[in-house]
C-alpha atoms as one frame of an Amber mdcrd trajectory, in Angstrom:
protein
  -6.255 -35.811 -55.695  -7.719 -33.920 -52.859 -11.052 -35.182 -51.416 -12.792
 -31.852 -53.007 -11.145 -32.451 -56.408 -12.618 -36.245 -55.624 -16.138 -34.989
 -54.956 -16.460 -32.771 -57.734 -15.412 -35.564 -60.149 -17.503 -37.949 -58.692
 -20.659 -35.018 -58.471 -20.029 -35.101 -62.448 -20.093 -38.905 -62.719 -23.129
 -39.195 -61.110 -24.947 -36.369 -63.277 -23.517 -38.423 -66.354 -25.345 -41.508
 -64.904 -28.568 -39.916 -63.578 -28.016 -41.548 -60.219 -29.813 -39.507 -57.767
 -29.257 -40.660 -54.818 -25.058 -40.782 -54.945 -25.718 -36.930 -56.511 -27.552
 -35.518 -53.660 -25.392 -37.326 -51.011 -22.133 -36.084 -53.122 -23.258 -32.556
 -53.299 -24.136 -32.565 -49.366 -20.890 -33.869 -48.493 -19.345 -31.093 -51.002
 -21.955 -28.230 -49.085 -21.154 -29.302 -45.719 -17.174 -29.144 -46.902 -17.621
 -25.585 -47.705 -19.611 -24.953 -45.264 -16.246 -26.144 -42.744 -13.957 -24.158
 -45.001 -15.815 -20.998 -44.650 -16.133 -21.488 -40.291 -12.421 -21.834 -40.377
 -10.912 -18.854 -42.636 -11.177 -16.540 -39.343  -8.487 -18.946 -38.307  -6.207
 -18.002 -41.302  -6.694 -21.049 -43.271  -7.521 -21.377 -46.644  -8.584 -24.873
 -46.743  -9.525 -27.865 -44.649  -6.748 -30.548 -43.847  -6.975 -33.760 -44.231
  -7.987 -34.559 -40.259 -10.606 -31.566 -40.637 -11.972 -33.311 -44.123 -12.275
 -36.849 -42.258 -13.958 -35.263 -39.436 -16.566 -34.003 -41.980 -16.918 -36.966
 -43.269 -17.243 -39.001 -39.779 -20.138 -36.291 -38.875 -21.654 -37.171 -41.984
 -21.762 -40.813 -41.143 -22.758 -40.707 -37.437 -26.108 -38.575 -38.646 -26.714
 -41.308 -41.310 -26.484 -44.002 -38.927 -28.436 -42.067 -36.210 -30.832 -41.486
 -39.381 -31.283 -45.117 -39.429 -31.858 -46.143 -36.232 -34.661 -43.681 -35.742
 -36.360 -44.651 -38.887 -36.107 -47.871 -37.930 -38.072 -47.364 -35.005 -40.879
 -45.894 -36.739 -41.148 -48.276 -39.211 -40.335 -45.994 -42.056 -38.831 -48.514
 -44.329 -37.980 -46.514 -47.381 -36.536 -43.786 -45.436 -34.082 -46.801 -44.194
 -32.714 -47.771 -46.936 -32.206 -44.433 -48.420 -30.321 -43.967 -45.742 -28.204
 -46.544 -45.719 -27.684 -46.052 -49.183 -26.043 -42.359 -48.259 -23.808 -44.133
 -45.732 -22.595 -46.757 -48.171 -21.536 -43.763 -50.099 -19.826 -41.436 -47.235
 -18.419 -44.397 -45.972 -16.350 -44.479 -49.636 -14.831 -41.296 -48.663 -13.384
 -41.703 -45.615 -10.721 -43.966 -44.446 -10.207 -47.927 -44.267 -12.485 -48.409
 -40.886 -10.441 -51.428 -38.377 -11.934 -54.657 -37.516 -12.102 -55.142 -33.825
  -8.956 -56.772 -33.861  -7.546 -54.161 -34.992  -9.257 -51.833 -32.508  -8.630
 -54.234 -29.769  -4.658 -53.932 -30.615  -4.272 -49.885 -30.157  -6.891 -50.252
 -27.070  -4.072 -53.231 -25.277  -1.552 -50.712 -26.342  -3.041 -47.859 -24.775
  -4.400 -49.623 -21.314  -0.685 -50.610 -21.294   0.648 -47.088 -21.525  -1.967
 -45.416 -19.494  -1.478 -48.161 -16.393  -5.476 -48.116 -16.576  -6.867 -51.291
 -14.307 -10.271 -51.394 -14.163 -13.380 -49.263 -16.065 -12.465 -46.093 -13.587
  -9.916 -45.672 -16.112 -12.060 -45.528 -18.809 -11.801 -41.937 -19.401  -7.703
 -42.271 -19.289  -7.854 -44.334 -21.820 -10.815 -43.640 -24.501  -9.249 -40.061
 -24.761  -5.570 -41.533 -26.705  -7.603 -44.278 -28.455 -10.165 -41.845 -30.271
  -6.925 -39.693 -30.966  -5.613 -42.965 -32.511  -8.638 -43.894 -33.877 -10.264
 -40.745 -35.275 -12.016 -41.391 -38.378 -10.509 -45.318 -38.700 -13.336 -46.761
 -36.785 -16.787 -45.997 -35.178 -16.713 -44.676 -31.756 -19.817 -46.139 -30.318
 -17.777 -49.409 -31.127 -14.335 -48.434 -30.067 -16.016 -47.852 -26.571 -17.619
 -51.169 -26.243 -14.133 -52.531 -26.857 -12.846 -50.247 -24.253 -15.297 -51.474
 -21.403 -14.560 -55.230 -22.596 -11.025 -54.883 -22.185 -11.263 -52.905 -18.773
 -14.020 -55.650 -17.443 -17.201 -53.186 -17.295
């Protein structure tokens, strides 16, 4: 089942069960879908694939988060945890996301590959990790791993 035949299933579950808040965050995932769709028919393509869909999703997730920490800052509670109430359910959507370990393991592989040394090589390396990495873990995280491993 693609992830729009998912969301329009799920859009019609939570009208069945009067939950607003999975409903509005459904339907803004499904708007900002379209919304992708339409920006790339120019291109020639009909619909989104699945990298494109994730990517969606992942933009979805960082403004949640963002969201979050700004609310948090000015103390506005119940705008928190409405918040992270939309993230729990994006976060459904898109991919497993990797413990550390499991980040640390491509990053060792990558360092390895790229020859990097020391944090100049940052940018050598974060480039093939997020490539790796897109959509399978956060990248805020995935570059404090990076600047661990290369001693920054």
């Amino acid at each position: 089942m693609s992830l729009k035949d998912r969301i329009s299933e799920d859009i019609k579950t939570a009208m069945k069960a009067k939950d607003k808040v999975r409903l509005e965050t459904v339907r803004s995932i499904k708007k900002v879908i379209l919304e992708k769709e339409v920006s790339v028919r120019p291109q020639g393509q009909d619909t989104l694939t699945e990298s494109q869909e994730t990517e969606v999703l992942v933009q979805q997730a960082k403004q949640r988060r963002e969201a979050i920490e700004m609310f948090r800052q000015a103390g506005r509670d119940d705008l928190v945890e409405q918040q992270v109430q939309e993230l729990a359910i994006i976060e459904e959507y898109l991919p497993k996301q990797l413990s550390d370990e499991e980040v640390g393991v491509v990053v060792d592989e990558v360092v390895a590959s790229v020859g990097a040394s020391s944090i100049k090589d940052m940018g050598k390396v974060m480039g093939p990790v997020m490539q790796q990495l897109k959509g399978k873990a956060d990248g805020q995280k995935i570059q404090a791993i990076v600047k661990a491993k290369l001693g920054g």
